[in-house]
TIBAKE-567593 format. One line per field, with one value per residue (C-alpha): residue in one letter; x, y, z. Coordinates in steps of 0.1 Angstrom, whole numbers, plus 5000, padded with zeros to 4 digits. Example, Ala and Ser with C-alpha at 12.3 -4.5 7.8 and 13.67 -1.06 7.14 Angstrom:
# TIBAKE-567593
resn = A|S
u = 5123|5137
v = 4955|4989
w = 5078|5071
//
This chain:
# TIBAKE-567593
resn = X|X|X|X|X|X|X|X|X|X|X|X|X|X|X|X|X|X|X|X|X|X|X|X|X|X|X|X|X|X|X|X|X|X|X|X|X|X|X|X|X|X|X|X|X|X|X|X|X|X|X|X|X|X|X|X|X|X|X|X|X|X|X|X|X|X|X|X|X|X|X|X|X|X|X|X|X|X|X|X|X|X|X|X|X|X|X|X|X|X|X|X|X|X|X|X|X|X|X|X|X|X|X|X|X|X|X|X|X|X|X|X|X|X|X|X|X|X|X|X|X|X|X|X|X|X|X|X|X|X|X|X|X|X|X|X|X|X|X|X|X|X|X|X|X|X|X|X|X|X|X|X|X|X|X|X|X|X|X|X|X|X|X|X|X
u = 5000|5015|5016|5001|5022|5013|5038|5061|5031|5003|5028|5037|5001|4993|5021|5005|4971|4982|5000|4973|4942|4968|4970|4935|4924|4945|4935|4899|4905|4918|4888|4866|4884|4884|4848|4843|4861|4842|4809|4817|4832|4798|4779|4797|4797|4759|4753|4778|4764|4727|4727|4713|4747|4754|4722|4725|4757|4744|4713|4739|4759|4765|4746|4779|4784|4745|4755|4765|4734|4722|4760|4763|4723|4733|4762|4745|4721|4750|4770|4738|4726|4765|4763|4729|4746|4781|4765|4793|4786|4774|4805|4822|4805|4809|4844|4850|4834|4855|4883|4873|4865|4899|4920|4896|4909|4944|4941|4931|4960|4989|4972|4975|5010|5018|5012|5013|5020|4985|4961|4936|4959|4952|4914|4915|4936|4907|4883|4908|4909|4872|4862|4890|4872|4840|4855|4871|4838|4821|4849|4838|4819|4846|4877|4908|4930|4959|4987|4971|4974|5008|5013|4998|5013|5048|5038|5032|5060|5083|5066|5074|5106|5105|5119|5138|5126
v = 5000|5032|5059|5093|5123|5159|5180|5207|5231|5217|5209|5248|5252|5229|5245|5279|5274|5256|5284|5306|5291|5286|5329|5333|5313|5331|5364|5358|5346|5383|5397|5372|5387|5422|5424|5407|5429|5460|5447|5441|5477|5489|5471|5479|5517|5521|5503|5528|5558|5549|5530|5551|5563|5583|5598|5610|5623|5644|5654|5670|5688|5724|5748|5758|5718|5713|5706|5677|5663|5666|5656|5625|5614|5616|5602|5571|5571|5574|5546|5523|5532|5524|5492|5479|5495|5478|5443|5439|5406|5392|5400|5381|5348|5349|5356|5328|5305|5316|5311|5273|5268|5282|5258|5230|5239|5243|5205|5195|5210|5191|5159|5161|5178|5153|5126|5141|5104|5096|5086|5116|5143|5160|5160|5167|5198|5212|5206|5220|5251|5248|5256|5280|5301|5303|5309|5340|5347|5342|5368|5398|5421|5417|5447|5441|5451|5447|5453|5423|5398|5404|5402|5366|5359|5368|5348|5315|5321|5323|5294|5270|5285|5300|5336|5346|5360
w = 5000|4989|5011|5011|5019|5021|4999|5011|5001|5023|5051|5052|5051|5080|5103|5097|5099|5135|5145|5133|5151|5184|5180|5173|5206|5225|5209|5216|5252|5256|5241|5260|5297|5281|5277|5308|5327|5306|5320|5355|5357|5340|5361|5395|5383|5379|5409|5426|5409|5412|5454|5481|5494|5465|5464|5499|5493|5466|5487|5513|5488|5495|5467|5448|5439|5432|5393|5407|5412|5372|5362|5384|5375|5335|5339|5356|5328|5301|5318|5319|5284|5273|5290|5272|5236|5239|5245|5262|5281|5245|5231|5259|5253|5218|5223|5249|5221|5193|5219|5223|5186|5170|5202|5187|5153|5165|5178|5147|5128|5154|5143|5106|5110|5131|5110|5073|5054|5067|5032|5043|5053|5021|5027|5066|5059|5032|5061|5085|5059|5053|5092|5097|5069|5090|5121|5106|5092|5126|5148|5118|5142|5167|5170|5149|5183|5162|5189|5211|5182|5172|5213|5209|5179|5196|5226|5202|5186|5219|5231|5199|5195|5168|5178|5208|5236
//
């Protein structure tokens, strides 16, 4: 039985797209934490801004600070209305599932490269190709930070070896 061996082409391709979905994970973890951490400081500021001891604060204020009263009430309103508008807590989940979708991928990837005389190596690394396409379709609507992914991208790199740190 003759085997099956990926060429030099589609082994190059199979390294990167590991080392790309291995970025990508870590890339959305970050944004997963980052809106996390956006909503939880939302949340924790309107509840601040809107409890009872901020309002009896502001009803002790002397007369010459009394635009505080209007300023910290629409700035409640602005924080809460910003909250509900950023979807932040949406963004996180989607974000934490792109996360464990692209480390799925990234799985994938190490078991054709490690085995690339396998008879289907070829057509697991289309399907691998395949599903990376719609996962980079699916992280669209999310922000191109791109000073964090070249920070992940270094990061992967260190880790393999690949550059020094």
């Amino acid at each position: 039985m003759k085997s099956a061996m990926l060429s030099e082409a589609q082994q190059a391709r199979v390294w990167e797209g590991m080392l790309g979905a291995e970025i990508r994970s870590l890339y959305f973890a970050d944004l997963s934490a980052r809106y996390h951490r956006h909503q939880r400081l939302s949340t924790w500021g309107s509840l601040a801004l809107s409890s009872g001891a901020a309002v009896s604060v502001l009803a002790t204020l002397p007369e010459y600070l009394s635009w505080l009263r209007p300023a910290l009430t629409l700035g409640t309103a602005g924080l809460s209305a910003w909250t509900i508008a950023m979807q932040n807590q949406k963004f996180a989940i989607d974000a934490a599932d792109l996360h464990s979708r692209w480390n799925r991928l990234s799985k994938d990837y190490e078991r054709v490269w490690e085995n690339v005389y396998a008879e289907d190596a070829a057509e697991k690394l289309e399907a691998l190709e395949d599903r990376a396409a719609d996962l980079s379709k699916a992280g669209c609507p999310f922000e191109n930070d791109e000073k964090s992914m070249l920070r992940w991208e270094t990061h992967v790199l260190q880790q393999r070896h690949l550059v020094g740190a």
